[in-house]
C-alpha positions as CSV (number, residue, x, y, z in Angstrom):
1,X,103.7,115.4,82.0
2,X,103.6,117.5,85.2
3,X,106.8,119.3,87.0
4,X,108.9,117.2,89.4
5,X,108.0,119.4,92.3
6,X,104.3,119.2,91.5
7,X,104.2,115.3,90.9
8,X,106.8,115.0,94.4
9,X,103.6,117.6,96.2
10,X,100.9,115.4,95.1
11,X,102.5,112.3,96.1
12,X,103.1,113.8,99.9
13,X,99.8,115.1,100.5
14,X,98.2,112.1,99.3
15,X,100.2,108.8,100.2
16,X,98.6,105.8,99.2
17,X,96.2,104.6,101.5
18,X,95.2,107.9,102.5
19,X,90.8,108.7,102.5
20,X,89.7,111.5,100.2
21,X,86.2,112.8,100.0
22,X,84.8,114.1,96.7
23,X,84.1,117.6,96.2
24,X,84.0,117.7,92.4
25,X,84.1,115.7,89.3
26,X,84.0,117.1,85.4
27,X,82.1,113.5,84.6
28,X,79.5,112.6,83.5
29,X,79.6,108.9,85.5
30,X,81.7,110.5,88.4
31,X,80.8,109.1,92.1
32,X,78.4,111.7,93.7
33,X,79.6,114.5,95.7
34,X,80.8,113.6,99.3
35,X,81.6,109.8,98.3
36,X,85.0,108.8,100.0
37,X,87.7,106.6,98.7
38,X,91.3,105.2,99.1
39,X,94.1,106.3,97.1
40,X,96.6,104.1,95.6
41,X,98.2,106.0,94.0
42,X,99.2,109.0,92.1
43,X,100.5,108.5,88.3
44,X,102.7,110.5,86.1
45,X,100.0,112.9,85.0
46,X,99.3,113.7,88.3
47,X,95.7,111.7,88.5
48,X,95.6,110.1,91.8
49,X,94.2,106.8,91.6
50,X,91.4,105.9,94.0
51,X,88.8,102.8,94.7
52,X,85.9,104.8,95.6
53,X,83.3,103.1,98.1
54,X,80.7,103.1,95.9
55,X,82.9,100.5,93.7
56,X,84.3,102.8,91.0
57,X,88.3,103.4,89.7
58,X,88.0,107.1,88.4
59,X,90.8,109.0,88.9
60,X,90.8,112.1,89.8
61,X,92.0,114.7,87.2
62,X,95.0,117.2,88.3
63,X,93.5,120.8,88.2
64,X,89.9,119.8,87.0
65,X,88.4,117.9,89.9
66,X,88.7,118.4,93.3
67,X,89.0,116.2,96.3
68,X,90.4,117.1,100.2
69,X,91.8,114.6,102.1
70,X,89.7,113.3,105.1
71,X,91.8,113.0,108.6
72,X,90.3,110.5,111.1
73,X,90.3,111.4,114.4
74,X,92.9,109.6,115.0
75,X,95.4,111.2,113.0
């Protein structure tokens, strides 16, 4: 189980509903690189939950894989 602070960090910088892009996976089946996805949360390991576009649910692993969160130019 992660620290408080780090679980409370995550769950800031990447509210549900929020687009991530990929920038690495350590998977074998992982989406390619660049494929973007929702979050829906982040769980108690720290793995935030997405529903990639290309139809997968892999989470994305708390200090193994990478994502950065993609700001529309809205925002």
């Amino acid at each position: 189980m992660l620290n408080k602070d780090i679980l409370e960090w995550l769950r800031r910088e990447y509210p549900v509903g929020c687009r991530v892009e990929l920038l690495h996976m350590d998977d074998a089946t992982a989406p390619p690189v660049s494929t973007t996805g929702i979050v829906t949360g982040i769980d108690s390991t720290g793995s935030i939950m997405v529903n990639w576009s290309n139809g997968s649910g892999l989470n994305v692993l708390y200090g193994i894989d990478r994502v950065r969160k993609v700001v529309d130019a809205d925002d």
